[in-house]
MITIKOL-678585 format. One line per field, with one value per residue: residue in one letter; z, y, x of N, C-alpha, C in turn. Coordinates in steps of 0.05 Angstrom, whole numbers, always signed. Example, Ala and Ser with C-alpha at 12.3 -4.5 7.8 and 13.67 -1.06 7.14 Angstrom:
REM MITIKOL-678585
aa: c(A, S)
nzz: c(+156, +142)
nyy: c(-114, -45)
nxx: c(+264, +257)
cazz: c(+156, +143)
cayy: c(-90, -21)
caxx: c(+246, +273)
czz: c(+156, +157)
cyy: c(-66, +1)
cxx: c(+264, +258)
REM end
This chain:
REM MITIKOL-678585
aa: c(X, X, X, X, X, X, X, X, X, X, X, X, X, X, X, X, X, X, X, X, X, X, X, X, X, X, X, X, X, X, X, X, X, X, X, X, X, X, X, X, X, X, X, X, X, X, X, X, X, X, X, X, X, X, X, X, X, X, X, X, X, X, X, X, X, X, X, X, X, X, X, X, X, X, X, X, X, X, X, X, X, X, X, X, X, X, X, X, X, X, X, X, X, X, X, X, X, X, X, X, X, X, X, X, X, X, X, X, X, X, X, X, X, X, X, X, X, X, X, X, X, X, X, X, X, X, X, X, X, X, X, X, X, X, X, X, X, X, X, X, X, X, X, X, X, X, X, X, X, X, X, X, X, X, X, X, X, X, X, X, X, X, X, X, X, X, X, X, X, X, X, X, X, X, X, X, X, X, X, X, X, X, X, X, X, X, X, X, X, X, X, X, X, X, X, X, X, X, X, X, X, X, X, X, X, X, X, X, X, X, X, X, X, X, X, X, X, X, X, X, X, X, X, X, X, X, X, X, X, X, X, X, X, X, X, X, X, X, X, X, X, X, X, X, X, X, X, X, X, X, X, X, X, X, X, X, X, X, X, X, X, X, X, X, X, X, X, X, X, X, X, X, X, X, X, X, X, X, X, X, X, X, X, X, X, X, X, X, X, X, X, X, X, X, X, X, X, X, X, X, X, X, X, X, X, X, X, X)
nzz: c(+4166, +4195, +4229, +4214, +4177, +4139, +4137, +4113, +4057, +4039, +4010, +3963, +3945, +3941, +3890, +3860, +3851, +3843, +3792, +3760, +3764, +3733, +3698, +3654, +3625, +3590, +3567, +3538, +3497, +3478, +3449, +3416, +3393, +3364, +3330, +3289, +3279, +3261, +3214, +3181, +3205, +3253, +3308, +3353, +3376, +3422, +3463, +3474, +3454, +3493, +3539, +3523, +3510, +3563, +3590, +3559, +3561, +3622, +3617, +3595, +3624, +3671, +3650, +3632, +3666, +3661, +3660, +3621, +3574, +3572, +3565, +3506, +3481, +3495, +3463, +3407, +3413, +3404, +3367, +3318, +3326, +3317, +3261, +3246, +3251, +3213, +3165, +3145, +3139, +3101, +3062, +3019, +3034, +3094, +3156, +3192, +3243, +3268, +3265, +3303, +3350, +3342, +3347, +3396, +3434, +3419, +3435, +3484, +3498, +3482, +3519, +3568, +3565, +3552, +3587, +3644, +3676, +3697, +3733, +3789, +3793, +3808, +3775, +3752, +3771, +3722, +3721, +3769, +3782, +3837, +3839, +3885, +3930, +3957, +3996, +4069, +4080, +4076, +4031, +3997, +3970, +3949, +3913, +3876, +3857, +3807, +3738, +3685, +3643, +3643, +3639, +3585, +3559, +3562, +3530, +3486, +3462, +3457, +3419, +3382, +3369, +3345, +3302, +3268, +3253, +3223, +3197, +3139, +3148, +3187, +3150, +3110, +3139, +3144, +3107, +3085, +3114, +3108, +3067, +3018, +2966, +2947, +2968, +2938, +2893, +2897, +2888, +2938, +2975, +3000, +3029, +3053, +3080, +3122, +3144, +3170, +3205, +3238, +3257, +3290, +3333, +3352, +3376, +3413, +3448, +3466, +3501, +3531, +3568, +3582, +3622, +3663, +3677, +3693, +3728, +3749, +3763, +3777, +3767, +3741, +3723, +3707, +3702, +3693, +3671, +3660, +3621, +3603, +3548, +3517, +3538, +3523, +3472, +3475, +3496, +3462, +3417, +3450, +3452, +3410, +3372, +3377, +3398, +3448, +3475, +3484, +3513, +3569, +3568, +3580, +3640, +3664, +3658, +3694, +3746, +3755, +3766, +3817, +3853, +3878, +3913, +3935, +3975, +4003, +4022, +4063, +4106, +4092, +4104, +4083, +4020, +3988, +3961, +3912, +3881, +3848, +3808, +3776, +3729, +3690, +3682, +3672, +3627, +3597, +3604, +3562, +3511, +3508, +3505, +3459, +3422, +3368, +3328, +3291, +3275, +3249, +3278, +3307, +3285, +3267, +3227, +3158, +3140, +3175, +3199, +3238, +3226, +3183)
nyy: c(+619, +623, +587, +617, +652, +615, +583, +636, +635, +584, +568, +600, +583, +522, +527, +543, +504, +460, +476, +475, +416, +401, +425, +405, +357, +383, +418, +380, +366, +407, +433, +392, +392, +441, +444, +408, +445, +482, +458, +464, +426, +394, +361, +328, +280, +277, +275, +221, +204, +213, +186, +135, +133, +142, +95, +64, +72, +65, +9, -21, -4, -35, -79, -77, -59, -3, +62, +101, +67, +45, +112, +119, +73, +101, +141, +126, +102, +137, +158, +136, +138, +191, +185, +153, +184, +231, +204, +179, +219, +247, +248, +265, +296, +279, +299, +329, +340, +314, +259, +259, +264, +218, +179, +202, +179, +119, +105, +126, +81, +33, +38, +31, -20, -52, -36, -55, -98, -74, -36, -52, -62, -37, +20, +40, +106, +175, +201, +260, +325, +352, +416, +450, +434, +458, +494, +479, +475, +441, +455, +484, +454, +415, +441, +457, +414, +387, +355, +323, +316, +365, +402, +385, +396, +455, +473, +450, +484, +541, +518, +495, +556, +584, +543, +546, +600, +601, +559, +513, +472, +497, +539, +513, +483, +526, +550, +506, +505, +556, +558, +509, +517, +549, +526, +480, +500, +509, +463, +425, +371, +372, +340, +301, +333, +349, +294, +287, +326, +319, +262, +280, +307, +275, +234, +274, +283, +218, +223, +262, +236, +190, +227, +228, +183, +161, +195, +244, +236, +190, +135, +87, +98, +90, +144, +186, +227, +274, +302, +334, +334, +355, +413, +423, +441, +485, +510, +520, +559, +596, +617, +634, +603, +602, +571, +596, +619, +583, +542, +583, +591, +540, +534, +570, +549, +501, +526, +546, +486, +469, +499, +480, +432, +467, +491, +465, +437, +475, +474, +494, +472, +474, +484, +497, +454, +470, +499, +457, +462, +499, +497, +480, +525, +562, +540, +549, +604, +616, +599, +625, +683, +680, +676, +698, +715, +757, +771, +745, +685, +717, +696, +654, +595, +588, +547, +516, +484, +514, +555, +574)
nxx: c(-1630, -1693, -1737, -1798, -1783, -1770, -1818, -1849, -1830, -1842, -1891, -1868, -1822, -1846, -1887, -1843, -1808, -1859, -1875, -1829, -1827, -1874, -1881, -1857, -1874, -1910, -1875, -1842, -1892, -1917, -1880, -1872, -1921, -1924, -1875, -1910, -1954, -1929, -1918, -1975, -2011, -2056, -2056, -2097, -2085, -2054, -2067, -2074, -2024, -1988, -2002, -2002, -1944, -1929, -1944, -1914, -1861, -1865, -1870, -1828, -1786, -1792, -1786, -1730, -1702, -1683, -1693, -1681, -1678, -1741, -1761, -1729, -1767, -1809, -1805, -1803, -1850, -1888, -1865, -1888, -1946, -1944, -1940, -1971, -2019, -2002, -2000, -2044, -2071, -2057, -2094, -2139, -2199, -2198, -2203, -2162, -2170, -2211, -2192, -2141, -2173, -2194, -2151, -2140, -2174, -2167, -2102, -2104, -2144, -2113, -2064, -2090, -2104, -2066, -2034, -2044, -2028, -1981, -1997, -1979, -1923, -1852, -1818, -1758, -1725, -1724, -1662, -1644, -1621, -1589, -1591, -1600, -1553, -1523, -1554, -1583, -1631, -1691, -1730, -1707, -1674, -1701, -1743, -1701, -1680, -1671, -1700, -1664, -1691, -1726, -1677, -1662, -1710, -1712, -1662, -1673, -1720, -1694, -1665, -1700, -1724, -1687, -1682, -1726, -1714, -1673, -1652, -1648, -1688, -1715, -1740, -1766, -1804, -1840, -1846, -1888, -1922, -1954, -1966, -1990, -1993, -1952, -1909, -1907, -1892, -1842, -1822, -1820, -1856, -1915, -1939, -1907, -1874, -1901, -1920, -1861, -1863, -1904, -1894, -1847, -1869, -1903, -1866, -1842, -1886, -1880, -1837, -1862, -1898, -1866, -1827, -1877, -1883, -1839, -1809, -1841, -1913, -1884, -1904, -1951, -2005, -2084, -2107, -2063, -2044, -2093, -2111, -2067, -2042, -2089, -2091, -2038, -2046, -2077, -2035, -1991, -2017, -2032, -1981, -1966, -1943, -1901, -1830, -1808, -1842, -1870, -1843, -1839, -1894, -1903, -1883, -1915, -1964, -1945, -1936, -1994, -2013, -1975, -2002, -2040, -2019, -1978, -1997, -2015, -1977, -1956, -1998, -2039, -2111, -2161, -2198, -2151, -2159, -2190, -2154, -2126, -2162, -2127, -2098, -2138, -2182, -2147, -2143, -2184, -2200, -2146, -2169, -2216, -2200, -2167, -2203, -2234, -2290, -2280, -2223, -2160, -2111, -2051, -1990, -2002, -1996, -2019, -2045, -2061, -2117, -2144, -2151, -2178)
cazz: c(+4162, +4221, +4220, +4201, +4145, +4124, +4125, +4097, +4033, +4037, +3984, +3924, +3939, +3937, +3883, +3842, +3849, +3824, +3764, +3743, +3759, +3726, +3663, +3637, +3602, +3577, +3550, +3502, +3485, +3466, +3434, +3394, +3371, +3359, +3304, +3273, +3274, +3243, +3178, +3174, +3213, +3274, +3328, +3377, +3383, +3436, +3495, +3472, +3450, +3517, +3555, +3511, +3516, +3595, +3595, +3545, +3589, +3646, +3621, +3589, +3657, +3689, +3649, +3633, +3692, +3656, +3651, +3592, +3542, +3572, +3550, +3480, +3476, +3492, +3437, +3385, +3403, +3394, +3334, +3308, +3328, +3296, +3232, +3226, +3239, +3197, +3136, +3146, +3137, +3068, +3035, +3006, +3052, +3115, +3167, +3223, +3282, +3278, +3264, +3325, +3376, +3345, +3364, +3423, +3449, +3403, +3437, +3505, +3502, +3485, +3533, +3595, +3562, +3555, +3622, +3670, +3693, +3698, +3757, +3813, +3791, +3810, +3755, +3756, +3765, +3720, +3751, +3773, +3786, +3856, +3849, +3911, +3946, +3977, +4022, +4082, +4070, +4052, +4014, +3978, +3966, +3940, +3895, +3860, +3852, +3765, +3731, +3664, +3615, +3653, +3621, +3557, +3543, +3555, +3513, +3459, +3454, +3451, +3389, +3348, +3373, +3328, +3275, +3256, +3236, +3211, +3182, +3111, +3155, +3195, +3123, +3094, +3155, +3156, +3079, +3073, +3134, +3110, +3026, +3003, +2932, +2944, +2977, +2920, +2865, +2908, +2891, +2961, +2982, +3029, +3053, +3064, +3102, +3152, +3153, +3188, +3228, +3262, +3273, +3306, +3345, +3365, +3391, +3439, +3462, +3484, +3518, +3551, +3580, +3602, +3646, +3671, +3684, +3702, +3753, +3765, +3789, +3781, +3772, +3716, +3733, +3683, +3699, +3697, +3635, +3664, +3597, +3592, +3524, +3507, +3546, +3510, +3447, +3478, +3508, +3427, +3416, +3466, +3458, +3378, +3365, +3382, +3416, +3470, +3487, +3495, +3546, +3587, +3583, +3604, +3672, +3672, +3673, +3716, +3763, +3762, +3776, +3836, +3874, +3902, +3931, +3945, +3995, +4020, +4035, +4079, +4131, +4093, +4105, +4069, +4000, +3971, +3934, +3883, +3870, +3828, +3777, +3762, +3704, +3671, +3689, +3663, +3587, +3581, +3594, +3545, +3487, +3500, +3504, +3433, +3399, +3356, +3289, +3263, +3268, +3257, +3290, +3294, +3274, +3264, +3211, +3136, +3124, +3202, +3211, +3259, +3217, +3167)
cayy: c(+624, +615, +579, +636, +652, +584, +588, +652, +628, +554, +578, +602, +552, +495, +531, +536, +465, +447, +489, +457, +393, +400, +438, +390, +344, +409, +432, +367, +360, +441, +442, +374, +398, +474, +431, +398, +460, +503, +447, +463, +412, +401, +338, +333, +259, +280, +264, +184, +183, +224, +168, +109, +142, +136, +56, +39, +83, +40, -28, -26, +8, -49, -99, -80, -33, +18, +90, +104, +47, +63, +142, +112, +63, +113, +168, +106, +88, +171, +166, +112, +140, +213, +178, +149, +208, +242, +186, +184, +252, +260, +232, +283, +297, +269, +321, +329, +340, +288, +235, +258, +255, +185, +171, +206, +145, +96, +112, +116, +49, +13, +43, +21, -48, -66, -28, -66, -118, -60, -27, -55, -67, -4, +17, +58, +137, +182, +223, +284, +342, +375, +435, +456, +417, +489, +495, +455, +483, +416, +469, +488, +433, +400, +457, +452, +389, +388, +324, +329, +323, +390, +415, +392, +420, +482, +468, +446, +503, +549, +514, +508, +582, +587, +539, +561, +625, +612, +543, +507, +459, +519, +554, +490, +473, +550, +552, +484, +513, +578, +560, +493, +511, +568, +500, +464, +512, +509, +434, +409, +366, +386, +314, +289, +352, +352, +268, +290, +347, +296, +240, +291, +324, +253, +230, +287, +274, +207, +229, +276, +211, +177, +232, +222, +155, +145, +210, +259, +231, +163, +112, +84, +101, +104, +169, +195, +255, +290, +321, +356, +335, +372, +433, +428, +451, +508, +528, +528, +574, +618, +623, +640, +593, +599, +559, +596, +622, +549, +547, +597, +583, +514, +538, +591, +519, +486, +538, +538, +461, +459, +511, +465, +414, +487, +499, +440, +432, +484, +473, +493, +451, +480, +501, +489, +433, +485, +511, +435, +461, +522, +495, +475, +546, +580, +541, +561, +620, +635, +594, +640, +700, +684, +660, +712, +720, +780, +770, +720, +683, +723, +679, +621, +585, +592, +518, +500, +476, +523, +590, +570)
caxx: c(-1658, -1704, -1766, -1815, -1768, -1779, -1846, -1855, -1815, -1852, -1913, -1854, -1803, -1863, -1893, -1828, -1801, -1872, -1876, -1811, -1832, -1910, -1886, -1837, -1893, -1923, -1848, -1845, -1920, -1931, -1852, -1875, -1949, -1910, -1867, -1934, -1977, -1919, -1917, -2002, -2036, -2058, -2057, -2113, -2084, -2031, -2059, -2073, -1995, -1976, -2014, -1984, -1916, -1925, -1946, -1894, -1842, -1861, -1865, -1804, -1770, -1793, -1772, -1699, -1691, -1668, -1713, -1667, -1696, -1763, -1752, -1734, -1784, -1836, -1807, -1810, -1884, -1897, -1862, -1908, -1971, -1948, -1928, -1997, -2041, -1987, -1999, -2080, -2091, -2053, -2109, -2156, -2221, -2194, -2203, -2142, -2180, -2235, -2175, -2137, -2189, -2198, -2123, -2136, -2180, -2150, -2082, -2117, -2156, -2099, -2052, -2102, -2108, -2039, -2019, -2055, -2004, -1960, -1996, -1965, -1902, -1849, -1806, -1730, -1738, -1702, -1642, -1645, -1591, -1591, -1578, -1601, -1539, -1506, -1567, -1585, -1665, -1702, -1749, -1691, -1668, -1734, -1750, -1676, -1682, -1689, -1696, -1648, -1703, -1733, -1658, -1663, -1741, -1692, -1647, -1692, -1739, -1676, -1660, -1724, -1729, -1667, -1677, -1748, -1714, -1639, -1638, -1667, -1710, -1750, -1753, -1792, -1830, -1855, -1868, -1908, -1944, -1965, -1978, -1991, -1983, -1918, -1886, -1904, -1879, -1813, -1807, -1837, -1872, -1921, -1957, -1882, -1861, -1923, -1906, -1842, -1869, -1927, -1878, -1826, -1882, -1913, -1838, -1836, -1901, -1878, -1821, -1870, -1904, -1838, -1825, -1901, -1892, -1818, -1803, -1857, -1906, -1866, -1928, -1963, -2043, -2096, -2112, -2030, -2033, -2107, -2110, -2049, -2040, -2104, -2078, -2013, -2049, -2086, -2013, -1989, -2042, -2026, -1942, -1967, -1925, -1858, -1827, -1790, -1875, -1879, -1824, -1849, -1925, -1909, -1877, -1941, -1989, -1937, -1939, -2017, -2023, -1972, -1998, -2053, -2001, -1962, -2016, -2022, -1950, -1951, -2006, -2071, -2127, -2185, -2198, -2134, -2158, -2197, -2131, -2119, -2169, -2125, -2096, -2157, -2195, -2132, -2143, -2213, -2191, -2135, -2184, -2233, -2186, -2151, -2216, -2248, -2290, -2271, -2191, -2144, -2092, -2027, -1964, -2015, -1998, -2046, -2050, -2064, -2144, -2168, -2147, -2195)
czz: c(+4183, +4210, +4204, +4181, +4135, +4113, +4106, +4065, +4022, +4009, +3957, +3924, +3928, +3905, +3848, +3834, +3833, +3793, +3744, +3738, +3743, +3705, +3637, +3623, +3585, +3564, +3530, +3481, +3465, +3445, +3405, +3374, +3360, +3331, +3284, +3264, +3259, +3207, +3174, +3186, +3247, +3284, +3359, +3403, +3407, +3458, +3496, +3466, +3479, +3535, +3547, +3518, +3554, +3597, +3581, +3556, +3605, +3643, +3622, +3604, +3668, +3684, +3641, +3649, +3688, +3650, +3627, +3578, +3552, +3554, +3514, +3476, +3473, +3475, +3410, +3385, +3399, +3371, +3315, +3300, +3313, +3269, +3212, +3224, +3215, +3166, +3132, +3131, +3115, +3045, +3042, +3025, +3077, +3128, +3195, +3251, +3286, +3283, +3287, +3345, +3367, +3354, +3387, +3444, +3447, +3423, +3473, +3519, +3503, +3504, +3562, +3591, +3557, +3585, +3638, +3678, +3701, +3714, +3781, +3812, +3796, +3796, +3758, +3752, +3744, +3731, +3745, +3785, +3809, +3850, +3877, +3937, +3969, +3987, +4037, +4089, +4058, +4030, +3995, +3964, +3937, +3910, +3875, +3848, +3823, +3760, +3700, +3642, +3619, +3629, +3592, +3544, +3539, +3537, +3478, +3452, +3453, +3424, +3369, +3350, +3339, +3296, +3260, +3236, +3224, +3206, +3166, +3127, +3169, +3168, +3108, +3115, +3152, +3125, +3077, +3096, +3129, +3084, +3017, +2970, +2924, +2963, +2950, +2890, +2866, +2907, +2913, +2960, +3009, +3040, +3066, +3089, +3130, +3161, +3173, +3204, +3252, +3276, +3293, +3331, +3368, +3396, +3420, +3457, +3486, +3498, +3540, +3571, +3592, +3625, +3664, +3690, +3701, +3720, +3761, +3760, +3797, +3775, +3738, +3731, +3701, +3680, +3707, +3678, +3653, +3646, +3579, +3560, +3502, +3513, +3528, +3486, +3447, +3486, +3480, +3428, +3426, +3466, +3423, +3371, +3358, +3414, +3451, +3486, +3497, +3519, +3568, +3593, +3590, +3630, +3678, +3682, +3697, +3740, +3775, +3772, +3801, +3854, +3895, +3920, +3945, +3976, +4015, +4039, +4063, +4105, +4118, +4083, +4088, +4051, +3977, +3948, +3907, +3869, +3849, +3808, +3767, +3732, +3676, +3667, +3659, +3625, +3583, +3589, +3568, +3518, +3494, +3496, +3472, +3410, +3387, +3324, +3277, +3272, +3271, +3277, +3290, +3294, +3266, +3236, +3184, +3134, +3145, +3187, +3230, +3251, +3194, +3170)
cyy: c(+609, +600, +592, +636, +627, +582, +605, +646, +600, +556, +575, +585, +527, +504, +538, +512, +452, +453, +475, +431, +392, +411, +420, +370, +361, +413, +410, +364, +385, +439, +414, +380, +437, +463, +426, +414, +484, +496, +456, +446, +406, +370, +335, +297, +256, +274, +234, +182, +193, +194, +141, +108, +127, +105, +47, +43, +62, +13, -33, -15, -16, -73, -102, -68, -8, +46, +102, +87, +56, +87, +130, +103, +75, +142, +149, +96, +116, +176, +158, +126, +171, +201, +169, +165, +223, +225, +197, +208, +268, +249, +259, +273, +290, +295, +307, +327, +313, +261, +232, +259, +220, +177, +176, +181, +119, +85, +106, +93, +34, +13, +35, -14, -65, -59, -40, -78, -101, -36, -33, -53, -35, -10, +40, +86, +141, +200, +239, +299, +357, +403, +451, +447, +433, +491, +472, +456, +462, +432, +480, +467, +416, +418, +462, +428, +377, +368, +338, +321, +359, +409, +415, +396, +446, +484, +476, +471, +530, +544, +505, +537, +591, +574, +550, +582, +626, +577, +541, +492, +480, +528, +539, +495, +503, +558, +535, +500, +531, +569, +543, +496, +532, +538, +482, +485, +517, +484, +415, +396, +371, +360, +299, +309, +340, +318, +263, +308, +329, +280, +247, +299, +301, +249, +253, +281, +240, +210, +247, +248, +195, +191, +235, +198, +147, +172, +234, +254, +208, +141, +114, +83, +104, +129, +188, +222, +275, +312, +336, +350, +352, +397, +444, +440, +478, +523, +534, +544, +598, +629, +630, +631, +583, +589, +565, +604, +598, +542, +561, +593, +551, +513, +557, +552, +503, +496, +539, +512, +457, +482, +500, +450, +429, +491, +486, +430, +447, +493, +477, +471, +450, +492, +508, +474, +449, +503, +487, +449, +491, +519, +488, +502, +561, +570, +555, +591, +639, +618, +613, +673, +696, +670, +683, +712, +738, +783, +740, +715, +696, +704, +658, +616, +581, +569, +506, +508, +505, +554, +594, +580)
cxx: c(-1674, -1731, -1785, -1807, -1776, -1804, -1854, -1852, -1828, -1863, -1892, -1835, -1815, -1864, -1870, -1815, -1832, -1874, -1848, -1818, -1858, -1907, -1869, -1849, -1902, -1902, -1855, -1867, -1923, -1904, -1860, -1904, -1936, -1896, -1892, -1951, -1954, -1920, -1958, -2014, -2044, -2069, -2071, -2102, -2062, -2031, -2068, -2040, -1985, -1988, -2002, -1959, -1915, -1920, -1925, -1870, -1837, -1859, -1840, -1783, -1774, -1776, -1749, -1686, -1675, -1688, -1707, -1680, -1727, -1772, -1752, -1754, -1806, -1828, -1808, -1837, -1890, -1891, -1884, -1938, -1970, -1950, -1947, -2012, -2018, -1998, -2035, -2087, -2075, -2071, -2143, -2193, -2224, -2189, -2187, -2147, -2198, -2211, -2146, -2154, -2195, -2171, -2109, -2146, -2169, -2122, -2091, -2124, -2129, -2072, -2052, -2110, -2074, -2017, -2028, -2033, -1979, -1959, -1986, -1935, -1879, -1818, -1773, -1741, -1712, -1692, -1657, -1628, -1604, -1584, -1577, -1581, -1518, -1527, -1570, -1616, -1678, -1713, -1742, -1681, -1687, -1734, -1722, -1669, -1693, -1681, -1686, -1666, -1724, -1708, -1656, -1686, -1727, -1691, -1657, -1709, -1717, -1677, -1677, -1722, -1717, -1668, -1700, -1734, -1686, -1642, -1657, -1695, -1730, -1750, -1782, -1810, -1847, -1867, -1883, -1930, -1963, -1980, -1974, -1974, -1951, -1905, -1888, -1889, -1850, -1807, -1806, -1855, -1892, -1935, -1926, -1865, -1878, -1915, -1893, -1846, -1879, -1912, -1860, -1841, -1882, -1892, -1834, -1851, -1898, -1853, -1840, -1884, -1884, -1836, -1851, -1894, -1855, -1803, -1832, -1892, -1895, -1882, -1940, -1994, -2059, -2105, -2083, -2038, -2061, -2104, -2093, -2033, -2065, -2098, -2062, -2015, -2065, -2057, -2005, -2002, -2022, -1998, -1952, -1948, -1898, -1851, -1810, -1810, -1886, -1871, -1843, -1878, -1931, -1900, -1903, -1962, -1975, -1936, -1971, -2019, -2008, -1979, -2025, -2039, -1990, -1969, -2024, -2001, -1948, -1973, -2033, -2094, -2151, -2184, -2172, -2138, -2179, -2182, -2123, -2137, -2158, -2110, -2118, -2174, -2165, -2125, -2162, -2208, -2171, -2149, -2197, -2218, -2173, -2165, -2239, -2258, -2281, -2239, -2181, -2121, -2068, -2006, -1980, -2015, -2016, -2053, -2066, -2108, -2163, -2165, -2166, -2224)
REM end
């Protein structure tokens, strides 16, 4: 492959290597609020644990040098922080959304106050699998280049796909979801179900923050997440709630956000950079595209907040 060729190909090679790399916060965030909004409720608080997740990632990368305890550490502080909006908001008049945007700051604040000492410091990446290792194409190379929690968002959204619809646990999570009181006449509980939805959801969320903070883009910043925990709930939305729609409309946003760097990579100087706000353009688009009064959500959940 000659130069030109090279070039020619620069744009979707860049543009695919980012979308892998840029959707793989989006895969756990949308796959963990996809669990939470299938039991009925709904977690605006995702991009304060996505942001916590990151800082607790990195401290604890730094200080045992391992990206692995990190990774844990930051799906045990996600658990935490689902477990409490999850508790909170089984108490009669407590409304879901107002009490995640409070745990969206909550979660936030304390993430930029306990991370400071933990900006300079540079913390272990996690691997990542060449595949690209049969060409000698940096651009191939680069863009093959998948970090192994990229593989198991796969993986994972494969198998809710699956359990949603063939085991007992999607049966519950999809009855407490739809009919409070047909979950309850089945001997459920429905504030203990959603409990374990939130906390499972949370947990992914901070895994989505580890890989934030401990390979792409590798740094602990206070401004690391740029929303995409709020995103992550318009992408739900938009995949009607299945999770393999999740999959795929998180390579659709990851593909929108690297094609500014895409552009950049390959020589253009001007005007690229209003290609960075195509993931934000492309929510308010599909909210306003799947927000109507006179119909409802299809697959959306009866119990969820915003079908009401």
């Amino acid at each position: 492959m000659d130069a030109t060729e090279i070039g020619l190909w620069g744009v979707p090679l860049a543009v695919l290597g980012g979308a892998i790399r840029v959707s793989t916060p989006f895969i756990f965030v949308s796959l963990g609020e996809a669990i939470t909004e299938r039991s009925g409720r709904i977690n605006l608080g995702l991009e304060g644990t996505l942001v916590f997740g990151a800082m607790t990632a990195y401290a604890v990368a730094v200080m045992t040098g391992s990206p692995w305890l990190g990774l844990l550490a930051a799906a045990a502080a996600g658990l935490c922080f689902g477990l409490f909006h999850g508790w909170i908001c089984k108490f009669r008049g407590v409304n879901d959304i107002a009490i995640g945007i409070a745990l969206m700051l909550f979660g936030s604040g304390l993430a930029f106050f306990f991370g400071k000492p933990f900006i300079r410091p540079s913390a272990p990446d996690l691997p990542a699998i060449p595949f690209g290792g049969w060409s000698d194409i940096p651009q191939v190379q680069a863009a093959l280049n998948v970090n192994v929690l990229f593989l198991i968002g796969a993986a994972l959204a494969v198998f809710l796909w699956w359990a949603f619809r063939n085991t007992r646990a999607g049966l519950i999570l999809r009855v407490v979801g739809d009919s409070s009181d047909a979950a309850r006449a089945m001997g459920l509980n429905p504030n203990t179900v959603r409990l374990i939805a939130t906390g499972i959801g949370g947990a992914l969320a901070g895994i989505g923050g580890a890989y934030l903070s401990l390979y792409y883009p590798g740094s602990w910043t206070e401004g690391i997440s740029s929303g995409q925990g709020l995103m992550a709930v318009a992408l739900v939305i938009f995949a009607r709630w299945n999770p393999l729609g999740c999959f795929a409309a998180a390579l659709l946003f990851g593909g929108a956000g690297a094609l500014g760097p895409a552009l950049q990579s390959v020589g253009v100087t001007q005007g690229y950079y209003l290609f960075y706000a195509a993931p934000y353009i492309l929510t308010l688009v599909i909210m306003i595209a799947t927000s109507s009064p006179s119909r409802s959500l299809a697959g959306a959940p009866g119990e969820l907040s915003i079908t009401k």
